[in-house]
KEKOL-809466 format. One line per 4 residues: their letters; for each residue x, z, y of C-alpha. Coordinates in Angstrom, 2 decimals, padded with zeros to 5 digits. Example, Ala and Ser with C-alpha at 12.3 -4.5 7.8 and 13.67 -1.06 7.14 Angstrom:
<nodes>
AS) 012.30:007.80:-004.50 | 013.67:007.14:-001.06
</nodes>
This chain:
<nodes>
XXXX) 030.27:-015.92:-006.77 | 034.15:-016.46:-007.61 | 035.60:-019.06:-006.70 | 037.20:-021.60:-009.78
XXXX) 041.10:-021.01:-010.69 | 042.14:-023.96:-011.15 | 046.34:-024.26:-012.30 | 048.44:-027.57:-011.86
XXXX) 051.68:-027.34:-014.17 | 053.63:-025.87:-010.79 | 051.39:-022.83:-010.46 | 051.83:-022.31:-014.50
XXXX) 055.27:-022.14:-014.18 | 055.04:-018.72:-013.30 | 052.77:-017.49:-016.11 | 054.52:-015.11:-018.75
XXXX) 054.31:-016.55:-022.95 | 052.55:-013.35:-023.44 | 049.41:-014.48:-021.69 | 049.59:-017.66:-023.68
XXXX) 049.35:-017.12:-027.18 | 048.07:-019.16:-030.00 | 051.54:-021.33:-030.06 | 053.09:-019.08:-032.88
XXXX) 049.38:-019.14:-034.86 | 050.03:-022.91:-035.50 | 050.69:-024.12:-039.01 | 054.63:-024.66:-039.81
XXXX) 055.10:-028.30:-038.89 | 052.31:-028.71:-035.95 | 053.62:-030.34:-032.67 | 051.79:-031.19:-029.94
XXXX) 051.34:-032.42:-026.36 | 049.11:-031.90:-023.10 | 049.39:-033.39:-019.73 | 048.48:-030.80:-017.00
XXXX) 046.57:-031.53:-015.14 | 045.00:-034.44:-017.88 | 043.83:-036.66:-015.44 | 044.09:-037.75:-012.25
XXXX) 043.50:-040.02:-009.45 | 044.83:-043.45:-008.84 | 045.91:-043.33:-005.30 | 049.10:-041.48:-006.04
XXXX) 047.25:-038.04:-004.60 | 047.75:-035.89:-007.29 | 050.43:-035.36:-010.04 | 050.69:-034.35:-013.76
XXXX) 053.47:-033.01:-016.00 | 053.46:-033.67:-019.49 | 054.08:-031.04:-022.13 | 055.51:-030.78:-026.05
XXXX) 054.93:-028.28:-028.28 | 057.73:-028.89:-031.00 | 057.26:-026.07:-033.04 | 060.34:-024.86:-033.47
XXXX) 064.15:-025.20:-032.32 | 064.95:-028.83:-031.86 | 068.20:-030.94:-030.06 | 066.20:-032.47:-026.99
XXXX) 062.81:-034.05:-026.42 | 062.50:-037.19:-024.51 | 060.78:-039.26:-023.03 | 060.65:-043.26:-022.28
XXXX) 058.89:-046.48:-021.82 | 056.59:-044.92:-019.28 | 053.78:-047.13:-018.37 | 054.25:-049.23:-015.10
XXXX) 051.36:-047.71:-013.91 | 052.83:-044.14:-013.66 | 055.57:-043.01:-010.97 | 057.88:-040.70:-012.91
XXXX) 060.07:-038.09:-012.15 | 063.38:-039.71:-012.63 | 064.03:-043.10:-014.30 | 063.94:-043.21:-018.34
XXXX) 064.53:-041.68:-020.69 | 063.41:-038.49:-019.24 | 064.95:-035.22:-020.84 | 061.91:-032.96:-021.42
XXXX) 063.25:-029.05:-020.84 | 062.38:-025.00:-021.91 | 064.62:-024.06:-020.11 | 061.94:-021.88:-017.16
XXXX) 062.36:-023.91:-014.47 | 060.15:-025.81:-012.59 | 058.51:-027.90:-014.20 | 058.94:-025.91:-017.45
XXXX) 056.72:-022.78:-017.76 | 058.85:-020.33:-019.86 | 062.14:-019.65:-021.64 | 062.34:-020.38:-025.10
XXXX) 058.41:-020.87:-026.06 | 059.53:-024.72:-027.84 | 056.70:-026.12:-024.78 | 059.44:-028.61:-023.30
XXXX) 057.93:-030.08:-019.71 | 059.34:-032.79:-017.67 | 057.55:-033.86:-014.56 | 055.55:-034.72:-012.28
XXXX) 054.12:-037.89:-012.60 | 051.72:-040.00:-010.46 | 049.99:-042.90:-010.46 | 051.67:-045.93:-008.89
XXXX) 049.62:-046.90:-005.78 | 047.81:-050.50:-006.24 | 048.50:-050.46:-009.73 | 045.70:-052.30:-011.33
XXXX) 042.98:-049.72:-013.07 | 039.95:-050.93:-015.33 | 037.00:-051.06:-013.38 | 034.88:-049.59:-016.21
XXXX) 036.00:-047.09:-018.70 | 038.00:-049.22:-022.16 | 037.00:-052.14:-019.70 | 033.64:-052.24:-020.64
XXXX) 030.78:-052.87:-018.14 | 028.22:-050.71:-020.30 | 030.74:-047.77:-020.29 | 031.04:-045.15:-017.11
XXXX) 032.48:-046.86:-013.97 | 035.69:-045.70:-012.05 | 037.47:-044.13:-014.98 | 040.62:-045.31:-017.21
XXXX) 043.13:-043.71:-019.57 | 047.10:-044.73:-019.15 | 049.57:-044.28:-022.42 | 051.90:-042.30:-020.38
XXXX) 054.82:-043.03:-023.11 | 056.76:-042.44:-025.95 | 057.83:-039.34:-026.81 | 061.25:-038.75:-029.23
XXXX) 061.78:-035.49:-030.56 | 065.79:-035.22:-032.26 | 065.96:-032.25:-034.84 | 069.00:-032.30:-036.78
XXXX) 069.08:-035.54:-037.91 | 065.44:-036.88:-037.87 | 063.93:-038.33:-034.66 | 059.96:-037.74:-034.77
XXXX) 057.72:-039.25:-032.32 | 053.83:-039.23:-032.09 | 051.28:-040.99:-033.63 | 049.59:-041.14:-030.89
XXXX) 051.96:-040.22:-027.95 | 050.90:-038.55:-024.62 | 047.68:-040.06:-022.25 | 046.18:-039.10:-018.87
XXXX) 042.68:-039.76:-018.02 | 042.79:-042.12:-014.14 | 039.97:-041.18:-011.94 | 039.49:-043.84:-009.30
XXXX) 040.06:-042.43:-006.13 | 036.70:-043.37:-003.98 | 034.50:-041.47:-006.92 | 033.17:-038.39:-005.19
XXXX) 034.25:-034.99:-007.09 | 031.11:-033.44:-008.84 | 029.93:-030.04:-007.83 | 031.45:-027.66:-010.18
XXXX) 030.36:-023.71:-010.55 | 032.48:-020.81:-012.33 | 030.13:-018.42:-013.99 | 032.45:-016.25:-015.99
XXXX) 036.17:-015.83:-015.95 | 036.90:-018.77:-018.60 | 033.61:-020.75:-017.99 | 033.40:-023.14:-015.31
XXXX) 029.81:-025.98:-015.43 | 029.29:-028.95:-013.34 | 025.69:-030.96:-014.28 | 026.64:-031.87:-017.66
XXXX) 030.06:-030.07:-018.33 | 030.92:-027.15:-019.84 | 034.83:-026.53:-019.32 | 035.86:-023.05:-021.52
XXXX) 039.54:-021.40:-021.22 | 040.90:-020.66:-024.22 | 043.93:-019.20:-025.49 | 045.18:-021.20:-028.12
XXXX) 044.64:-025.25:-029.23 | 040.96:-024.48:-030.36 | 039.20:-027.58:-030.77 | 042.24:-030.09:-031.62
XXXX) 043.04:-026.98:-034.36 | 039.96:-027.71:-036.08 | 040.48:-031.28:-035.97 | 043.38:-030.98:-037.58
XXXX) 042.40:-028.25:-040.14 | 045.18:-026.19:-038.49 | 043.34:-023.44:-036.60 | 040.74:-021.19:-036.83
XXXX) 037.67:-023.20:-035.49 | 035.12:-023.00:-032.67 | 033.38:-020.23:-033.32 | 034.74:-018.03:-030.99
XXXX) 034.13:-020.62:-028.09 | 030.99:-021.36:-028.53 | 029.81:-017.18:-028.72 | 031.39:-017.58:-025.49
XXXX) 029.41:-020.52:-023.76 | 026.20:-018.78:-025.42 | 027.03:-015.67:-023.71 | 026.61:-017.19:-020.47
XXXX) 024.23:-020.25:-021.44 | 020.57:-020.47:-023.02 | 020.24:-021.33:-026.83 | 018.81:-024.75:-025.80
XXXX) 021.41:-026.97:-027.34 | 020.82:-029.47:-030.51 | 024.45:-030.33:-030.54 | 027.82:-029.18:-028.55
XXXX) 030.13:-032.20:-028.49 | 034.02:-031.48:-027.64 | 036.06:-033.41:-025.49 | 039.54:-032.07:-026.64
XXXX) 041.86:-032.39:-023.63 | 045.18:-032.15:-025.54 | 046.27:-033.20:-029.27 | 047.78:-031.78:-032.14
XXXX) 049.63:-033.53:-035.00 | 051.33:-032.09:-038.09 | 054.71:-033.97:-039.41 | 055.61:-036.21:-040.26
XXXX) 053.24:-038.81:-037.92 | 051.60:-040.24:-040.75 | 049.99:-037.36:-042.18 | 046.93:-038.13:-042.86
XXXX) 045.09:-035.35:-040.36 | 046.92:-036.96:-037.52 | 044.34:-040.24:-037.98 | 041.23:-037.79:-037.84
XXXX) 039.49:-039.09:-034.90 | 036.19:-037.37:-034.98 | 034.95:-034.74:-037.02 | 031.50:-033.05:-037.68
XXXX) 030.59:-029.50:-037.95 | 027.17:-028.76:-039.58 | 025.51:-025.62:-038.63 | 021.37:-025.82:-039.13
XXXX) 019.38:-027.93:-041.61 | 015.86:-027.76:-041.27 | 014.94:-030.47:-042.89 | 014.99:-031.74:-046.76
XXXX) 014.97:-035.48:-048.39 | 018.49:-036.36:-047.45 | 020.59:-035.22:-049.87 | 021.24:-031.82:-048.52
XXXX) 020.73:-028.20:-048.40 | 018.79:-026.06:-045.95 | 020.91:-024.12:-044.24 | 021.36:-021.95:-040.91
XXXX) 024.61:-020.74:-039.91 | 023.73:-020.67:-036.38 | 024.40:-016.93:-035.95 | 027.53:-017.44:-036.18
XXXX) 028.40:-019.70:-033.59 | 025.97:-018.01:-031.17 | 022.74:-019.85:-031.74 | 020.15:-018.52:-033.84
XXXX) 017.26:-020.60:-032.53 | 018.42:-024.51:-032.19 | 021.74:-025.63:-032.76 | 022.41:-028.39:-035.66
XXXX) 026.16:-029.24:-035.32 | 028.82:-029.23:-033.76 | 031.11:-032.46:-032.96 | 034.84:-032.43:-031.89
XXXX) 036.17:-035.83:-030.46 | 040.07:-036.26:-030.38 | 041.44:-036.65:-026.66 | 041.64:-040.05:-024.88
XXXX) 040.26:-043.51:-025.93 | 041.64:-042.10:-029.59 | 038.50:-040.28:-030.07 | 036.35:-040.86:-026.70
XXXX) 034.72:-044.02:-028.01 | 030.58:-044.26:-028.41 | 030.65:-045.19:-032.14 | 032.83:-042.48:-032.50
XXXX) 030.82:-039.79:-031.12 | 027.36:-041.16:-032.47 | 028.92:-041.40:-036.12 | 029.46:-037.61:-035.95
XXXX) 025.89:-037.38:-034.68 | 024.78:-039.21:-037.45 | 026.64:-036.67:-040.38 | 023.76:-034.30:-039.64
XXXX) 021.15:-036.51:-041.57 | 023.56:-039.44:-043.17 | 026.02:-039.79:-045.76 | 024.69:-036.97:-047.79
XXXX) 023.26:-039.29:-050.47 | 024.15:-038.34:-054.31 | 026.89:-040.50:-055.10 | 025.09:-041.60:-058.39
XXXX) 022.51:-043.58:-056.07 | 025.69:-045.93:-055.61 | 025.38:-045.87:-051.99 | 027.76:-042.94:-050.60
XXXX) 031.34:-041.89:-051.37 | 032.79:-038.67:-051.82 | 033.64:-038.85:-048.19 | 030.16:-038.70:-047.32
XXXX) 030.01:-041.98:-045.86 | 027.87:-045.16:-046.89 | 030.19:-047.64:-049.26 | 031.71:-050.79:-047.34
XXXX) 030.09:-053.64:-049.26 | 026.95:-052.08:-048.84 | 024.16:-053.42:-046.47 | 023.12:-050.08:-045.07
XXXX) 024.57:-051.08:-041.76 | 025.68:-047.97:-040.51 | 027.97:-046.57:-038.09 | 028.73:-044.58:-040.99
XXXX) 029.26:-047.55:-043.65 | 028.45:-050.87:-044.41 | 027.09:-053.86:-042.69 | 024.00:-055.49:-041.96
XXXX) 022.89:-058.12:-044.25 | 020.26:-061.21:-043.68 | 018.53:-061.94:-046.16 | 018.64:-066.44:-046.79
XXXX) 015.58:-066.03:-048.86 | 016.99:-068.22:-051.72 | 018.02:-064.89:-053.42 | 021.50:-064.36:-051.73
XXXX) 022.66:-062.75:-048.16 | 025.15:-063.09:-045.50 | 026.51:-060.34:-043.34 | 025.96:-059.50:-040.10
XXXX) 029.64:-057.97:-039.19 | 028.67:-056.86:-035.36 | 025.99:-054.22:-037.03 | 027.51:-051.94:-039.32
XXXX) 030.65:-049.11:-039.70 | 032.79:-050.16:-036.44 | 029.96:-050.96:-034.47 | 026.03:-051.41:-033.40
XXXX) 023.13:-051.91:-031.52 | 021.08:-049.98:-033.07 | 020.60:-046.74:-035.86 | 020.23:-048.45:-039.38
XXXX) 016.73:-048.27:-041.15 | 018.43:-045.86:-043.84 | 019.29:-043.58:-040.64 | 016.17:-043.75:-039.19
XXXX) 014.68:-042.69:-042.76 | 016.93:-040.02:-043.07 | 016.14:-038.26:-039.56 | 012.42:-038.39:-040.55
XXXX) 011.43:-041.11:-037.97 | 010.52:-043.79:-039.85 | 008.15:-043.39:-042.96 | 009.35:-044.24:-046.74
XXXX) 007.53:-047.20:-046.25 | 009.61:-049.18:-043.81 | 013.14:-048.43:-045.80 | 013.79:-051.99:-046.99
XXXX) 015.99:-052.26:-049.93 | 019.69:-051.74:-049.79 | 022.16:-053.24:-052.01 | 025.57:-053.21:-052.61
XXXX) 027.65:-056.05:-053.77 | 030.51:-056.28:-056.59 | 033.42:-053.92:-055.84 | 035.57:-056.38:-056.99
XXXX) 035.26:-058.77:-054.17 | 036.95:-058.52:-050.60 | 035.74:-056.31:-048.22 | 033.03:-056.97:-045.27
XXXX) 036.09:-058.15:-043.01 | 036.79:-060.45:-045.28 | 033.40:-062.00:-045.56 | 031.32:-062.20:-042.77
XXXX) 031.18:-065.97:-042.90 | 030.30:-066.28:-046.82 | 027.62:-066.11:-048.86 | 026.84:-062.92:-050.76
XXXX) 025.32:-063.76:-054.39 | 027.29:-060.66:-056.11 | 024.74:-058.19:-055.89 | 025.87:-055.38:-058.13
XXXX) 023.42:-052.36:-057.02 | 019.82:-052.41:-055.29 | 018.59:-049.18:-054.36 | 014.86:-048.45:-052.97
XXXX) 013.34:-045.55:-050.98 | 011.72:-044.65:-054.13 | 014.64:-044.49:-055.88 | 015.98:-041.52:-052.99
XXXX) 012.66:-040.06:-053.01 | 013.02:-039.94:-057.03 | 016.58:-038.25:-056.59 | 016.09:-035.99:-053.31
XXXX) 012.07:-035.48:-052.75 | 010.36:-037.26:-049.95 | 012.33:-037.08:-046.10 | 010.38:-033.34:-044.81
XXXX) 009.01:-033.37:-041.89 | 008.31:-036.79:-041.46 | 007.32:-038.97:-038.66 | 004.94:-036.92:-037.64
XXXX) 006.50:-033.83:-036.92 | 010.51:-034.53:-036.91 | 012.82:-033.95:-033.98 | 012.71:-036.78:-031.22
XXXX) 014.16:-034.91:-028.61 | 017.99:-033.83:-028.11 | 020.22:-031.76:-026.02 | 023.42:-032.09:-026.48
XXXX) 026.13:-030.24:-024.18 | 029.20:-031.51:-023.92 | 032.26:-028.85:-023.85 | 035.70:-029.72:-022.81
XXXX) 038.11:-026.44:-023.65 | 041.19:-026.06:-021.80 | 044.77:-023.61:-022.70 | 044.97:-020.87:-020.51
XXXX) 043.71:-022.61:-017.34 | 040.11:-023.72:-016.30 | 039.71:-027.81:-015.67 | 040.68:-029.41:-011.92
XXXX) 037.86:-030.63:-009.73 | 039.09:-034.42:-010.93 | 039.18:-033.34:-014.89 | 036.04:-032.43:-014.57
XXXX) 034.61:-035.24:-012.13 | 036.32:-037.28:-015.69 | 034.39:-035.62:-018.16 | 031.38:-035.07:-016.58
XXXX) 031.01:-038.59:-015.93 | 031.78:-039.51:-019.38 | 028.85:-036.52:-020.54 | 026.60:-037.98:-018.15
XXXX) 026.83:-041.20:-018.56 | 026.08:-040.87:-023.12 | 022.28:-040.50:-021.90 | 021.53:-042.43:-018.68
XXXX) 018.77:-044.74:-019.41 | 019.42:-048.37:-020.32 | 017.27:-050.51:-017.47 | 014.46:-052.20:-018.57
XXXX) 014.48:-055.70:-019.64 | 018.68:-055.58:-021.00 | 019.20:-055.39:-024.22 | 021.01:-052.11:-026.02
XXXX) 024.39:-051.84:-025.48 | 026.89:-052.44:-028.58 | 028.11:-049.06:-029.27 | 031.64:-049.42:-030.54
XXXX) 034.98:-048.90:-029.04 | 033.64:-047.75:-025.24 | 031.43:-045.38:-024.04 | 028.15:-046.80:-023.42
XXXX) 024.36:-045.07:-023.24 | 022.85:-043.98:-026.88 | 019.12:-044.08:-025.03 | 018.80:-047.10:-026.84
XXXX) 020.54:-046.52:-030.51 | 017.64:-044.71:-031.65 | 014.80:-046.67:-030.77 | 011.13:-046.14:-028.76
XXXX) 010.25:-042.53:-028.39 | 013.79:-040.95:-029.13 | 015.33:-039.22:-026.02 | 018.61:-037.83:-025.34
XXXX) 019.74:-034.97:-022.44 | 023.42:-033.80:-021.41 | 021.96:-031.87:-018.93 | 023.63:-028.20:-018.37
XXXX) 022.34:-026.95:-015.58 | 018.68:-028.43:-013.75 | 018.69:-029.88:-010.87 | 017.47:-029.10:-007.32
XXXX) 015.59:-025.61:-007.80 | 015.69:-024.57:-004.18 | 013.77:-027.56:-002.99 | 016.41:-028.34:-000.56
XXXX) 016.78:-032.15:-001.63 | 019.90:-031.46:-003.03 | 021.70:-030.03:-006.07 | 024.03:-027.75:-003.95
XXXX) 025.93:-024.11:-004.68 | 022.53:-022.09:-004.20 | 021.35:-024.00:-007.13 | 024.43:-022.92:-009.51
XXXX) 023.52:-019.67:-007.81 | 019.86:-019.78:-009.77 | 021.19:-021.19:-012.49 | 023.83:-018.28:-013.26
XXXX) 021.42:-015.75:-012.64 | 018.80:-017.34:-014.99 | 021.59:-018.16:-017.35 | 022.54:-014.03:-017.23
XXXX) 025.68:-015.00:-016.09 | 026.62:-013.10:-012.62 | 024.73:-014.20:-009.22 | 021.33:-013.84:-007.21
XXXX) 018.20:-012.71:-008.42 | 016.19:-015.33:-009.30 | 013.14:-013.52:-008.71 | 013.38:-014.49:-004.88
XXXX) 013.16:-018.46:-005.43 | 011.14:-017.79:-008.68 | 008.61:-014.25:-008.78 | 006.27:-015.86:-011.39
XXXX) 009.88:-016.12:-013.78 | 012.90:-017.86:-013.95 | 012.64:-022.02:-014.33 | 013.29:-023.66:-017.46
XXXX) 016.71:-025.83:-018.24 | 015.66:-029.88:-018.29 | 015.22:-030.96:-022.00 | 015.47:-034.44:-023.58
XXXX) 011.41:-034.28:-024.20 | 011.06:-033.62:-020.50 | 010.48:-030.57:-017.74 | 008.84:-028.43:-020.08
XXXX) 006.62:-024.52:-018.60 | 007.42:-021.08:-019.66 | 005.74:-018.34:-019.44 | 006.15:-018.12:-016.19
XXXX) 003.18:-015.57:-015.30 | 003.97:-013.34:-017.96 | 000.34:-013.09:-019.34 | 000.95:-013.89:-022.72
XXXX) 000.64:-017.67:-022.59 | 001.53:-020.93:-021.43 | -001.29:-022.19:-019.76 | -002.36:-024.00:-016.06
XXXX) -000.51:-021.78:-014.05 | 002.38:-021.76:-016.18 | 001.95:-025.56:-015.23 | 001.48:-025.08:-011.19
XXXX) 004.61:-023.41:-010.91 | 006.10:-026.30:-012.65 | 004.99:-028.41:-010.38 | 006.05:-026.75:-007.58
XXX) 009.35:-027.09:-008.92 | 009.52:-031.17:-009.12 | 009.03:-031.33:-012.87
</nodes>
């Protein structure tokens, strides 16, 4: 097997504009920046430069108030360059470097990612700085302005496998190379989407994904700042519906992206604690059954998103209401559009897992008074709107399949995409982490985890019965006790990526991936059936 590339902004110095390309596909008026590598560990070990896209010809790009975590190059403000030398990668290509940076040794790190014990230990994000960019007589900066993901230094590196020339996998990582700013493109509505990478990953990985959720490791914005794409933080892609009751059409565009059996959506997260954030991520989830509601059932918006003073209680609108049995309500402003414990019974109705039955009523109080922020101590007697599961049912046709028969079970495979290079060992020790970490099982006896801004499990959002897997590759197939390179070996070669046969770990056929719903037989006898022996050889693998 090859071994990973893996470039640091010195090595890409050397690289011609030619073998970059994408820059001059960007909109008129899209800037950008990337830190290379985009993360890195705290004990001063390993170095970053940071990057600008401007777009065009401007005066200078800077740099300043760089955070007293970071060692920089020189002291501030730091003139970024394009001028070809090191640290810059080319002449002329309006990508203006300045570098490298490190992290200060002993400067204090957050123990737990966004400082949150239910989130991933051992990683952080810094704000490396601000950025100014003079043209003519403006001065532009970012929005949001450049970050680096901090990897503690005692966290071991995970075991990471390249199995094509732009596709590296570690156990629940996919890192593609790609040629332009795909992911943060789409985000932006400024490029030409993800189709292209994810016929890639499907070349090289089974059509066992529900979802394919994008960490995007640099950022685009279009000028000025305040455009309104620059405060996209999330955004969701639909590509099967299989089901009907909610509001929306069936539909399977999964041939296009690669996936003509399973895949439901795609979900592209903007880069750093801007878009890495669990309600975040599960609010995109939750566009592939939510928010689809007619509008004249007085619940949605045209944004496709539940209306603030309702009590859906949604990560995607509203808040939770109690009900003071005197005919009025308070709210509950910890359950609802920035944050929760728990799916909402409309979401839970709308993914088919709970019956018609069990939707309570939702309301929605008078637009005319404040909004939820401004009322989660007061007493809500303004009901303007109550709408029942009948009413839905009346307007959309009863949630198909229901309990009995909808999806419980999902895979979701997270994909971090990378310009021209393939991820570090510590990027993708970051993400994988970060992948892993969305469905590790909450222990018994502690409550669910607020999902809001951190990262914590979703094994618990959904309720009893619901499982979640971010598994890419299995795990120990050999039988060796470990998950070492022989396994990525199997893996490729089961995968149909390049590698050793399978056939001499696995004659009877080659082993299924793990799956949310469990270790699940194949056909692994080839007699037409899945059936006891089919089941033997399972066992003999550890399932």
């Amino acid at each position: 097997m090859r071994s990973v590339l893996f470039l640091t902004c010195a090595v890409r110095a050397g690289l011609l504009l030619a073998q970059v390309p994408g820059l001059s596909d960007l909109p008129p008026g899209t800037r950008g920046w990337e830190c290379v590598p985009g993360v890195v560990r705290n004990d001063g070990s390993e170095s970053f430069c940071v990057e600008v896209f401007t777009g065009g010809a401007v005066s200078s790009v800077t740099l300043d108030l760089v955070a007293p975590e970071l060692v920089p190059p020189s002291p501030g403000p730091i003139e970024l360059r394009d001028d070809g030398e090191y640290p810059d990668r080319v002449t002329g290509d309006f990508v203006y470097t300045a570098g490298p940076f490190r992290c200060r040794r002993g400067a204090p790190a957050c123990a737990y990612y966004m400082d949150d014990m239910t989130s991933p230990a051992g990683l952080d994000t810094i704000a490396v700085g601000q950025v100014s960019i003079v043209a003519g007589d403006l001065t532009e900066t970012f929005l949001v302005g450049p970050s680096v993901g901090v990897l503690r230094a005692d966290v071991p590196a995970v075991i990471t496998r390249q199995v094509a020339d732009n596709l590296a996998v570690s156990p629940h990582l996919v890192n593609v190379r790609t040629r332009n700013w795909a992911s943060q493109g789409l985000l932006r509505q400024a490029g030409p989407g993800p189709a292209g990478i994810t016929q890639t990953i499907y070349r090289h990985l089974p059509d066992r994904y529900d979802f394919l959720v994008f960490f995007t490791t640099n950022r685009l914005e279009q000028v000025p700042s305040t455009a309104s794409e620059n405060f996209v933080a999330g955004r969701h892609v639909s590509v099967r519906v299989d089901f009907t009751g909610t509001g929306r059409p069936v539909m399977n565009a999964g041939s296009i992206f690669g996936s003509p059996d399973r895949l439901l959506g795609i979900v592209l997260l903007d880069a750093y604690e801007r878009g890495i954030y669990g309600a975040n991520v599960t609010h995109e989830l939750l566009h592939t059954w939510g928010g689809w509601l007619d509008t004249e059932l007085g619940l949605t918006d045209a944004s496709k998103h539940y209306l603030p003073r309702s009590s859906v209680g949604s990560l995607l609108g509203g808040q939770r209401w109690f009900d003071r049995g005197d005919g009025t309500f308070s709210l509950d402003c910890s359950e609802g559009r920035n944050g929760a414990r728990q799916a909402s019974p409309l979401d839970l109705y709308l993914m088919g897992l709970i019956d018609a039955s069990e939707l309570a009523p939702l309301r929605v109080y008078s637009a005319s008074s404040p909004l939820p922020l401004f009322r989660c101590d007061d007493v809500i007697a303004d009901v303007a709107r109550t709408v029942t599961a009948s009413d839905i049912i009346a307007r959309h046709g009863p949630r198909v399949p229901g309990p009995e028969a909808a999806r419980r079970h999902f895979n979701i495979a997270f994909i971090a995409d990378s310009r021209d290079r393939l991820l570090t060992p510590t990027e993708m020790t970051f993400y994988d982490l970060l992948a892993a970490h969305y469905a590790r099982p909450v222990p018994a006896g502690l409550p669910a985890p607020h999902v809001g801004f951190n990262w914590p499990p979703v094994t618990r959002f959904f309720g009893a019965g619901v499982t979640w897997s971010t598994a890419v590759m299995p795990g120990d197939l050999d039988w060796d006790g470990t998950v070492g390179e022989q396994d990525f070996e199997i893996f490729a070669a089961c995968a149909g990526g390049p590698g050793v046969d399978y056939r001499q770990f696995f004659p009877e056929g080659c082993p299924l991936l793990p799956d949310a719903g469990g270790y699940l037989p194949a056909d692994f006898d080839a007699d037409g059936d899945v059936d006891q022996t089919d089941f033997g050889v399972m066992q003999r693998m550890g399932g």
